[in-house]
N, C-alpha and C positions, 0 to 999 in steps of 0.2 A: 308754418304752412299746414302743417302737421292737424292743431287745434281748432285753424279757419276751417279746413273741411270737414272735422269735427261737429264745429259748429251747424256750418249749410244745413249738413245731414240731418241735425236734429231739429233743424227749425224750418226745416223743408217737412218733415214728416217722412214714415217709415214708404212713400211712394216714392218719394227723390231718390232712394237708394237703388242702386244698380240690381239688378237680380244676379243669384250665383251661376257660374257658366255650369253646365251641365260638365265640358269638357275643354280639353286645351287643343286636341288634334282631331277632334270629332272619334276620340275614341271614348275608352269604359273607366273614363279616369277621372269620377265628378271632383268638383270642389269642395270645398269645406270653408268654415270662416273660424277664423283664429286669430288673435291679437299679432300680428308682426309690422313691420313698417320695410321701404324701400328705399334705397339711397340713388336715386337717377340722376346725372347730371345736375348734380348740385342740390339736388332739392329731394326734401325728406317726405316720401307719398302712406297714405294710411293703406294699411292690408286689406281689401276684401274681400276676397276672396285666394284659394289657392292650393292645386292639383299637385299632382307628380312630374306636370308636361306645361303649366301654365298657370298664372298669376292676375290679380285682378286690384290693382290700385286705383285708389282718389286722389282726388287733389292736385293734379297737373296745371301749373298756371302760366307751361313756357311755350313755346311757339309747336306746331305740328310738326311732330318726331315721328310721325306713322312711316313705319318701313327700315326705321334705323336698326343696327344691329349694335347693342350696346352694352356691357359689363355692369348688372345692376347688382348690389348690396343688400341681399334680405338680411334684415337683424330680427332674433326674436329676443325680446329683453323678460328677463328671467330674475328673483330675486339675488340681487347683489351681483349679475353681471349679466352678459349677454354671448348670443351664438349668430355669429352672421358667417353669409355663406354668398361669395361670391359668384352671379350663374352668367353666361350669357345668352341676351335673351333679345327678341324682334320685337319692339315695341309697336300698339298701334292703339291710335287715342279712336275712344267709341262715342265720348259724350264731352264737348267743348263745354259745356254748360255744370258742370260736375267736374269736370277734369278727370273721366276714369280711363283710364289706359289698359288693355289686355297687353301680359306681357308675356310672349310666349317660348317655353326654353327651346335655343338652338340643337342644346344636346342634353338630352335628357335624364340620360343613360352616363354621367359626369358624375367627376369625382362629390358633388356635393350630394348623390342620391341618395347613401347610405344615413345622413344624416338630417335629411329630410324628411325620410320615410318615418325613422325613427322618431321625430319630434313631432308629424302626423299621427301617429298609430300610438304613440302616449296620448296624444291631446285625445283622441277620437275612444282612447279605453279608459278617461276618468284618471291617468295618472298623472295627469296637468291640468289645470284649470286655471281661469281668467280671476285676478285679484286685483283691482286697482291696475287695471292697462298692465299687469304683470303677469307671467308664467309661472304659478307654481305648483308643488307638490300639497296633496288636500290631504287633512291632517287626520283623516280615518288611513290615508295610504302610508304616512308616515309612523303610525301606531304599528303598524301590518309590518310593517319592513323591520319593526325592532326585532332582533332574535329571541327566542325565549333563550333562558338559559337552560345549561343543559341538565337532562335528567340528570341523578346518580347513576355510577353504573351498581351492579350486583357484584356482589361477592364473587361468584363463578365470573363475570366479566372480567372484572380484575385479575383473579389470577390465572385465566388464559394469558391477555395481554403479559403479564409478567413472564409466564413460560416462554411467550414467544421473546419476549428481549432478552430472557436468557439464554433461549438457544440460539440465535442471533450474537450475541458477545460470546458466547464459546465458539461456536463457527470462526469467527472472525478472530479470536485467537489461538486457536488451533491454525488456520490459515497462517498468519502470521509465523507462529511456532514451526509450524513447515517451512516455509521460505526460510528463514534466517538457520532452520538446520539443513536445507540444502547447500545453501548459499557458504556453513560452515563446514562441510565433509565434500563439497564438489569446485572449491573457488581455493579455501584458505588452509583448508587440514588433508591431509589425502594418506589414505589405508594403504600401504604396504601388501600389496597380492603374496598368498602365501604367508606361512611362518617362518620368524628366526631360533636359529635354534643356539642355546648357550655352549661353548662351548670353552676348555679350558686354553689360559695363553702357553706357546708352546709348540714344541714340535710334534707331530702325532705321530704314533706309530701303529702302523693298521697292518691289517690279515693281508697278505698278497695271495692269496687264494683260498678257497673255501677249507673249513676244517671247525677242531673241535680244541676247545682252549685247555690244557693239561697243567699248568703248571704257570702260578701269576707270585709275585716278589713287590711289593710297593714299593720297599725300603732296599731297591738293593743298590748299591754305589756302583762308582765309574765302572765300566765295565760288566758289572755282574747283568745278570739274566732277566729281565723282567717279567717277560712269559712267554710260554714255550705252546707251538701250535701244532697239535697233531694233522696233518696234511689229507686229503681227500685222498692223495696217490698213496700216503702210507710212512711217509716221512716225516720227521719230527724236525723244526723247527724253530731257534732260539732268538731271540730278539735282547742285545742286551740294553744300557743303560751308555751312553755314548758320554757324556759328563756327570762328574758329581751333580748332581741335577734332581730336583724332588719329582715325584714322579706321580701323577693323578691319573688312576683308571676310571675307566666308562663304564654303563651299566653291562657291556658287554666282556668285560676285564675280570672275568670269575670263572674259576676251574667249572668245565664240563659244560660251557655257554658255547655253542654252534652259530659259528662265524660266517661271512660270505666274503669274497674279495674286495677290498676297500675299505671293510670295516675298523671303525678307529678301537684299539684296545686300549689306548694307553697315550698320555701325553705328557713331556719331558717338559718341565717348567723351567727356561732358562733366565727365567727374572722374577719379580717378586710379585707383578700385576695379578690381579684375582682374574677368571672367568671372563672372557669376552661374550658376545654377541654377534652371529655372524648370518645376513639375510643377503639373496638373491632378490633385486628388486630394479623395474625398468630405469634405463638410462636417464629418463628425463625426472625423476626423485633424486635420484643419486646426482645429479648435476644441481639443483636446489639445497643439499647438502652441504656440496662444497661452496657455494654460494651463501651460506652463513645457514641456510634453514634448522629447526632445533628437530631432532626425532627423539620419540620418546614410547617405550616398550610398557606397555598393558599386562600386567602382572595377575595371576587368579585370583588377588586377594581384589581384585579392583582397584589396587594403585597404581600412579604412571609412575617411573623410573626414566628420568632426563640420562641421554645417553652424548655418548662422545665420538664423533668419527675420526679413526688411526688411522683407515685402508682403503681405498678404494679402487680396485681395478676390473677390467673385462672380466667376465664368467668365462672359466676354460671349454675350448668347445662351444663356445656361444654363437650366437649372430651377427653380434655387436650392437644390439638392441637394449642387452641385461647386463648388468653390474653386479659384484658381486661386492660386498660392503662390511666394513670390520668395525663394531663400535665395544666400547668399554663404557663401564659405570663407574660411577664417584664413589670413594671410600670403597668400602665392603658390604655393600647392597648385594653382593651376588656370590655366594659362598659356594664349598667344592659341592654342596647338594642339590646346586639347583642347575649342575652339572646334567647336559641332554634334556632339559626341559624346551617345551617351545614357546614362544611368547608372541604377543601379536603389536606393529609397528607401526608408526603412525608419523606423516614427518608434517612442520608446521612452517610455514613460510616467516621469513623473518621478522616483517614485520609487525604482522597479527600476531606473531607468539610473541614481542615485546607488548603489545598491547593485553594480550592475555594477563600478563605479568605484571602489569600495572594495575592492572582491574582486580587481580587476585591478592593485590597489597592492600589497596585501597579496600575493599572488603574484608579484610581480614583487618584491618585497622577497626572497623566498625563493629565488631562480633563484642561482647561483653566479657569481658576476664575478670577472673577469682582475685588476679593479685592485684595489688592497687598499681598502676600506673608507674612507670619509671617517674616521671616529670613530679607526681604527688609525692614519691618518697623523695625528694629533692629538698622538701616543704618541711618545715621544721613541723607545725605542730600534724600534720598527718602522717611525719615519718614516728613521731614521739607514738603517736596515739597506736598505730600500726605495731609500733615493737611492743605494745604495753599489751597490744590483745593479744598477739602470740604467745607475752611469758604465760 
């Protein structure tokens, strides 16, 4: 139906054809003419014209539709496929002799505007044109659209750029480096408020009241004297050795050293344990303690030293807030020197500190060592070869 009005047209001469409508609603919205076609009640109409608000087809060969409201199908067919766009529109046939119908849109202002417009205002700026009854792109606009490629950058270009993704990647692990050390000293490690201080195992024996130390015995047996306390009121005062028992002075345990009440002078060793550890630290540490948690004592040389909890009970005098906590160390890590030292405490939740421990095996497996391998000296000939380079 399509090709017969086709045909008419041209063999009628450029006077059979319909003129373009100025407008669709007597408004400022002329037409144009552009290759599309319309799919009306069955039958495929030729485009000729067509607004923002109204349409103008040939070729109608079915009975008078003038007034109907009806769902028509513009297709615009385009290299290798097509865009059709469903509008509804009021049909009304102008010329039975021609079959041209004005078809005018209901609503205008429809989801198909945006797409109309678009394929109007391409055709109307030269970036579509009519090829073989087809919409395409003309190949001066298809040269245009290639990108060029890109300059080089400069020297100075580059290593901007570079600076900036460097500092970019350090930001971003410095961030990271924070979180995971917040996350380690506020979640899974927790600092011990205050210092502990070392102190000998033992019974102590302290100044009961202020005075000036006269007379100190390290070595003296059951009984004898240990040190003698010149008194603030003027009296001398003896403190002996209560068992055969070795006996560890303080740094306060030295002739002419000026005491205050409570002070420790002297500590009666009734076992053979070294030096303990003894910190005041809130109730809810010391309850992670006993609860398996590991603590571990910060040494000036910058080593930890894994401790052990013996003790633990209320701080005398307290609130019942604080705890007062009794640890020892393993072997003889802690000698009568390091006797009134303070050291700083750290307690580690149980689970993380076995994870610590596993990660500090496993790394420590990976590190490169001088000797060869247990499992290599197993091996005949790298244990041979091994004995031969040491003779």
């Amino acid at each position: 139906m399509l090709m017969q009005n086709r045909l008419t047209s041209e063999s009628g001469g450029d006077d059979q054809k319909p003129p373009l409508p100025d407008n669709g609603h007597d408004s400022d919205h002329p037409s144009i003419w552009m290759p599309f076609s319309v799919f009306l009640d069955g039958q495929e109409l030729e485009g000729v014209g067509i607004s923002l608000v109204a349409a103008y087809v040939g070729g109608w060969t079915g009975a008078d539709i003038s007034g109907r409201r009806v769902i028509a199908r513009f297709s615009f067919q385009f290299e290798g496929y097509s865009v059709v766009l469903p509008i509804e529109v009021e049909v009304q046939v102008e010329a039975r002799s021609s079959g041209t119908c004005k078809l005018t849109f209901l609503n205008p202002t429809g989801p198909h505007l945006a797409h109309l417009r678009y394929i109007m205002n391409a055709y109307l700026a030269g970036d579509l044109v009519q090829i073989n009854e087809l919409l395409r792109v003309p190949p001066e606009v298809r040269q245009k659209s290639v990108a060029a490629p890109p300059s080089r950058k400069s020297f100075r270009e580059r290593m901007r750029r570079f600076a900036g993704a460097l500092m970019v990647t350090l930001l971003t692990l410095g961030l990271i480096g924070l979180t995971l050390y917040t996350i380690h000293y506020h979640i899974f490690v927790h600092r011990v408020p205050g210092l502990a201080t070392v102190t000998p195992a033992g019974l102590p024996l302290t100044a009961p009241e202020a005075g000036q130390i006269a007379y100190v015995d390290q070595n003296a047996g059951e009984g004898g004297v240990v040190f003698s306390l010149q008194s603030a009121r003027g009296g001398m005062l003896n403190f002996s050795n209560p068992c055969d028992c070795k006996i560890v002075l303080t740094e306060s345990g030295t002739v002419g050293a000026t005491v205050l009440p409570g002070t420790p002078i002297a500590y009666v060793r009734t076992t053979d344990s070294g030096p303990t550890i003894k910190a005041v630290m809130p109730d809810e540490l010391a309850k992670l303690l006993l609860f398996g948690a590991e603590a571990k004592a910060s040494l000036p040389d910058g080593s930890d030293l894994p401790l052990t909890v013996t003790d633990v009970k209320a701080e005398d005098g307290g609130s019942g807030t604080m705890a007062a906590v009794t640890f020892t160390a393993q072997g003889e890590q802690l000698t009568a020197s390091d006797i009134g030292k303070t050291v700083a405490l750290t307690v580690t939740s149980k689970p993380y500190g076995k994870f610590l421990d596993r990660l500090k095996e496993r790394l420590s497996r990976l590190r490169p060592g001088n000797d060869v391998s247990e499992r290599a000296q197993s091996w005949p000939l790298i244990g041979h070869a091994n004995a031969e380079t040491m003779r």
